[in-house]
N, C-alpha and C positions, 0 to 999 in steps of 0.2 A: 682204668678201674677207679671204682670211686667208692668213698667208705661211708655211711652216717652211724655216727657214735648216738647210743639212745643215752643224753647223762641227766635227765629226767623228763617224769611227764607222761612214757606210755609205762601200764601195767598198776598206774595207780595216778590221782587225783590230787594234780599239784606240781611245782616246782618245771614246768613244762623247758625243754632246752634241747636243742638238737645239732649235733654239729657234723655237717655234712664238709668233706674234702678229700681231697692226695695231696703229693706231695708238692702240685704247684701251687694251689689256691685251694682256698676253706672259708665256712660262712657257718652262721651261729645263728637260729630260728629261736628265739625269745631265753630268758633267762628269768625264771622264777624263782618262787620258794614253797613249799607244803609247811600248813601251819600246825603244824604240832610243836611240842615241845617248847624251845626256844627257836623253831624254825626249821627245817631239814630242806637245804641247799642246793642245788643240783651236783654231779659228781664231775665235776670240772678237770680236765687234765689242765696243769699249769704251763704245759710245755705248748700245747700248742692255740695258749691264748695271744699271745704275744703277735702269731704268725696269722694270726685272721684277717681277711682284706675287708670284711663285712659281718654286719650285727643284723639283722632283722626283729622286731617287735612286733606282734601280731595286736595288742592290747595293752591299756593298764594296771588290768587287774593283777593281784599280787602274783600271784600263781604265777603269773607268764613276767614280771618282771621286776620283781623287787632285787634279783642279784645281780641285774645290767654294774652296780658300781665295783662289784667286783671282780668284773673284769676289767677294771682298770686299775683296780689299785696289783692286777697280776700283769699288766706292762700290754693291754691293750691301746694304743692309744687313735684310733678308728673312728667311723660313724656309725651312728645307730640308725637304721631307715624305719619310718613309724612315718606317723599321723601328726598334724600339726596337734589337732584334738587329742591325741594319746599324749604326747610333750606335756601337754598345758595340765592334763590330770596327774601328773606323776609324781609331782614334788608332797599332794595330797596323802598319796599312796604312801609315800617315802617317808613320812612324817609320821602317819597311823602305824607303819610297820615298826619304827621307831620307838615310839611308845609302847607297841604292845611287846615286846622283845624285853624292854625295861622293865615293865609293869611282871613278865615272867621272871625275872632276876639275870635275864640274859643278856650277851654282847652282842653288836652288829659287828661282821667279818669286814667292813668296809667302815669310812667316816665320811663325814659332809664334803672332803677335798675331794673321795673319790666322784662324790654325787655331783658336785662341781664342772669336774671333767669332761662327763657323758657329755658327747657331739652329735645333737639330731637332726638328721636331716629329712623335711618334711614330702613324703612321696608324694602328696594330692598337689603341691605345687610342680612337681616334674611331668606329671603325663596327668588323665583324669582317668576313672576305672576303666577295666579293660584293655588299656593302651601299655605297649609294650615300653618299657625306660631300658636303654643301653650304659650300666652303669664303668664297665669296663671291657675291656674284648673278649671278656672269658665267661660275662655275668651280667645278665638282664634281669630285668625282672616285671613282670604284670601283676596288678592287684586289683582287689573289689570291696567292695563293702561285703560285713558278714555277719549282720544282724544280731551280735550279741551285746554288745556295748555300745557305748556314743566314741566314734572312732578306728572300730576295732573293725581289722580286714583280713581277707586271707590273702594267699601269695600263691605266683606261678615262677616259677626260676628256673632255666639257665645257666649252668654252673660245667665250665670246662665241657661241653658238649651234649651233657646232660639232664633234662627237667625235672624237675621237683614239684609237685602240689602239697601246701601246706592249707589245711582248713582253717586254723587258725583256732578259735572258738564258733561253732557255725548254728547260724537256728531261722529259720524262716517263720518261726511262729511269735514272732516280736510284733507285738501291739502296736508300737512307734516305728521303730526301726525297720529300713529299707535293706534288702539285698542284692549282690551283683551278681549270676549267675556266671561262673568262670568259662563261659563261650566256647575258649579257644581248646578246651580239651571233654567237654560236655558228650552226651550224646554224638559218640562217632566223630570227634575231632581228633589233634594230632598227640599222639600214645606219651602216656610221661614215664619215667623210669620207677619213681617213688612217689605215693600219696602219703600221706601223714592225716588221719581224719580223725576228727573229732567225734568222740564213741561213749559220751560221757555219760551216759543213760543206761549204754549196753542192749540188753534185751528188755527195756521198759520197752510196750507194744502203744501207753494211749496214746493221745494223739491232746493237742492244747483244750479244745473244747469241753475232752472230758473231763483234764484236771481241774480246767476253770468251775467246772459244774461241782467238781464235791470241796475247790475252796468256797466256793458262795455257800454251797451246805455246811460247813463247819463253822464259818463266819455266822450264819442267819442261826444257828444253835447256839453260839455265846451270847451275839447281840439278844434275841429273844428270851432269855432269862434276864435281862438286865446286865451282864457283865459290860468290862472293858475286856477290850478286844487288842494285842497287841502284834504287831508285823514287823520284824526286823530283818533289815533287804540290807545290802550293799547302797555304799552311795549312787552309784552310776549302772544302771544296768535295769532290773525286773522290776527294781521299785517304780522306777514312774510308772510303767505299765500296771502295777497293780493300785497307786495310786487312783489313775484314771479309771482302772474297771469296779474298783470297790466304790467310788464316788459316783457312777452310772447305776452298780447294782442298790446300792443304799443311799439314796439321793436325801434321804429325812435324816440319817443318821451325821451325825458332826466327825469329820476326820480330821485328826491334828497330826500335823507332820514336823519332823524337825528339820531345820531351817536349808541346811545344805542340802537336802533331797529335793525343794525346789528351786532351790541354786541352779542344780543339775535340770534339771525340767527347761529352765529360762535358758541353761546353754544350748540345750536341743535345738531348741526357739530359735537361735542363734546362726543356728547350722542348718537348715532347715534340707538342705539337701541330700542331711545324712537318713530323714525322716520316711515312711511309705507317704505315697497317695495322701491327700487330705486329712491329714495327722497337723500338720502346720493349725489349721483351722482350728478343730479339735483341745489343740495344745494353750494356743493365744485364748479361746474362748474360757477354759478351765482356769486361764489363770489371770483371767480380766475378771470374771464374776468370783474372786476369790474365792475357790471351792473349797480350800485349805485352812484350817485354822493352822498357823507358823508357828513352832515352837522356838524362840529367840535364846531363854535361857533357863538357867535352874529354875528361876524364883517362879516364873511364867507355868514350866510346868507340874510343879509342885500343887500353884491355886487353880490350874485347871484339874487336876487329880483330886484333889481336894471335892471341889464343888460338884464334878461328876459323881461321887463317890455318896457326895454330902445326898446329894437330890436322886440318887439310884439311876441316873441317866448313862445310859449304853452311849460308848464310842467308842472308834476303832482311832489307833495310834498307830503311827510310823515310825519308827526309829534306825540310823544308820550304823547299823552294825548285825552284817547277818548272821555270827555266831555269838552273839550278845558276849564279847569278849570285854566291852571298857566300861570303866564306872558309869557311866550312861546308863548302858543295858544294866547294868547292876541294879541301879536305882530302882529299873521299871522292873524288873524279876520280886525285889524286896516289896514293893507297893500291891503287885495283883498277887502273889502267894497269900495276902491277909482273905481275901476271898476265892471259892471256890466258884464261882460264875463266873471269873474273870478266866479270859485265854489266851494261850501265845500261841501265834501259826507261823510255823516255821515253813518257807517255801523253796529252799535251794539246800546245797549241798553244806554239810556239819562236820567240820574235822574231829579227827579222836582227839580227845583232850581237852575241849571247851567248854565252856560253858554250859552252849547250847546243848552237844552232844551228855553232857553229863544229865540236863534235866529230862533230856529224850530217856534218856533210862530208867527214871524214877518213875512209880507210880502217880496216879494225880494228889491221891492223899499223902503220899510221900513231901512232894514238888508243893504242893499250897494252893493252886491253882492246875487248872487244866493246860494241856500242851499238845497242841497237835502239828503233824507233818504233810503237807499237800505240795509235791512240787509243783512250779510252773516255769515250763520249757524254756529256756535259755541254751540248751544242746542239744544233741541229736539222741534220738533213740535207734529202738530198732529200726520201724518204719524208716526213720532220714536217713541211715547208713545204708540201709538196703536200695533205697534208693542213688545213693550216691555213689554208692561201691558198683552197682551196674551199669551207670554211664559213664564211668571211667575206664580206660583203654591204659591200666596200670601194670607194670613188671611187677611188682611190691606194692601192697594198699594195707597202711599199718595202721593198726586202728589203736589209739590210747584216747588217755584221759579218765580210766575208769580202774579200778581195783584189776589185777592179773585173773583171779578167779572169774570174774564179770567178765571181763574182755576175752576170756576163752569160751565163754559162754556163748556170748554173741557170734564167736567167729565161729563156733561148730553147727549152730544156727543156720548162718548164714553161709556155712560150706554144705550143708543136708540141700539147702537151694539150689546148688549150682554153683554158686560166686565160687571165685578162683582168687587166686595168689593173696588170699590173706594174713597179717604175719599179727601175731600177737606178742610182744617184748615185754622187757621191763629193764630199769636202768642198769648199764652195762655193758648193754645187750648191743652187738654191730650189724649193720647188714653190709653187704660189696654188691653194688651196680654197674 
């Protein structure tokens, strides 16, 4: 028999960690945090950190791993299996979660010794996607690329006799980014015990095309009054994608980005294998005919604000922080509140507590300026889950990443279908396979 601990992640947006075991062998599916507050942590038992033979990381992003160091400051002393790419962005992540923690009046449960500690080891150097890695007699594991990050993959495992599918963060609608379609349990392949899917949309039906069409509509409504147009993305992730498509759909209009968002772009570059089809081209091409004005520092965008401002001239802005959480975002909130033609378009997911979420609540005459919300797909909705939940041969296909109310939604949805053995949790929650 085998147990998995939900100690966060399904039934709500955040803090992702799952801890699959008996009483021989245990393994541990990403370790985040949900930003509220000063942080809400996953619900870790301390007793059986210590006994883990294995970490897995799916991504950088916070959510799936900014508490990896506390599990060692609780007497892990292990490897983490990730991505050489997900390593190389963490200490980023580790720094930003740092300061925002501070800037709340909050403590980190862990310190720099623990961050020190963490031992990765890099999956794309052991096998290449698709290909099975024999890490111990008890625990294999196959992985792919998963289309939500630069990096970020999902997992097949192995474990005491057992298989596991973990989606990871999953999206085929990435502009840049490439996916691996998991083959070996796809369409009529060999049956797994537990899926773990990524549901983060729930019961949203569109599909990328439509969202793109009413952010270009809401974009082409600031710009054409004359506003500045403001985009606050994650470092790593939807911004280049939206980078690229705002700079095709508005080729006259100047877009000024801040500096480590094309950092990120240039490591894409980098990796080119993590990219689809003819994106490599695409990529190199954008960023030889310098399509970006670069925001380097204060003073820089201060006098581009300035002179836009001065001369009524429309441009869209990028900034890294997608719930305008750091003095950064602060700055550019205090700058377009002085006009009402200026706009913020928020395009991903807004924790309670932020910022962001706070001006999403204000009216526009409230707020200073306009604000609007246009997701663009990074996860799966309706559509990708239904599809994914019916070519899997799953005992258990648990669907999180979304609010409890949302993921009962979808799953009564998609049991009115047909689909079977769907389980909707929330932290705490155990299943036995």
């Amino acid at each position: 028999m085998m147990q998995l601990n939900v100690w966060g992640g399904a039934g709500e947006h955040g803090r992702s960690c799952y801890w699959i075991g008996n009483e021989q062998t245990s393994i541990l599916l990403d370790c985040g945090v949900k930003r509220e507050g000063f942080g809400e942590y996953p619900l870790i038992d301390p007793t059986k950190v210590a006994e883990l033979d294995a970490v897995f990381l799916s991504h950088a992003h916070e959510d799936h791993s900014i508490a990896i160091p506390s599990l060692y400051k609780l007497g892990y002393s292990g490897k983490v299996y990730t991505t050489r790419l997900t390593a190389q962005q963490l200490p980023g992540y580790y720094a930003a979660w740092e300061k925002h923690v501070k800037l709340q009046g909050g403590e980190l449960p862990y310190d720099e010794a623990d961050i020190a500690r963490v031992q990765y080891v890099f999956i794309e150097d052991m096998a290449p996607p698709q290909q099975w890695i024999e890490l111990s007699p008890t625990l294999s594991i196959c992985w792919g690329r998963s289309g939500h990050m630069l990096g970020s993959i999902w997992m097949l495992l192995e474990i005491d006799g057992k298989r596991l599918f973990f989606s990871g963060d999953y999206s085929e609608d990435s502009l840049l980014l490439g996916t691996d379609l998991p083959k070996d349990i796809i369409n009529g392949g060999i049956p797994v015990d537990v899926a773990i899917i990524d549901a983060a949309y729930s019961t949203d039906t569109e599909y990328q095309n439509e969202k793109l069409e009413k952010l270009f509509t809401t974009a082409e409504e600031i710009l054409n009054e004359g506003g500045q147009l403001l985009l606050p993305v994650p470092v790593c992730g939807r911004g280049q994608d939206l980078l690229l498509l705002m700079r095709q759909r508005f080729p006259e209009t100047p877009i000024r980005a801040e500096y480590e968002l094309i950092q990120a772009m240039e490591l894409m570059l980098q990796h080119a294998d993590w990219l689809k089809p003819g994106m490599e081209h695409i990529l190199t091409e954008a960023l030889n005919n310098e399509s970006f004005e670069l925001i380097h520092n204060e003073d820089q965008r201060k006098r581009l604000f300035h002179e836009d401002m001065t001369n009524s001239r429309a441009a869209i802005w990028f900034t890294s922080d997608g719930m305008m959480q750091s003095p950064k975002s602060q700055w550019y909130y205090e700058q377009f509140r002085t006009n009402m033609t200026n706009g913020i378009l928020l395009t991903g997911h807004v924790a309670m507590g932020t910022r962001a979420q706070r001006l999403l609540a204000m009216s526009d005459e409230e707020r200073g300026c306009q604000l609007r919300m246009v997701r663009y797909k990074i996860h799966q909705g309706l559509p990708d889950v239904r599809k994914m939940t019916q070519s899997l041969n799953s005992k258990y296909k648990l669907l999180v990443h979304a609010p409890k109310k949302e993921t009962d939604a979808l799953l009564k949805q998609l049991a009115s279908e047909g689909i079977e053995h769907l389980l909707s949790l929330q932290p705490g929650d155990t299943v036995n396979f």
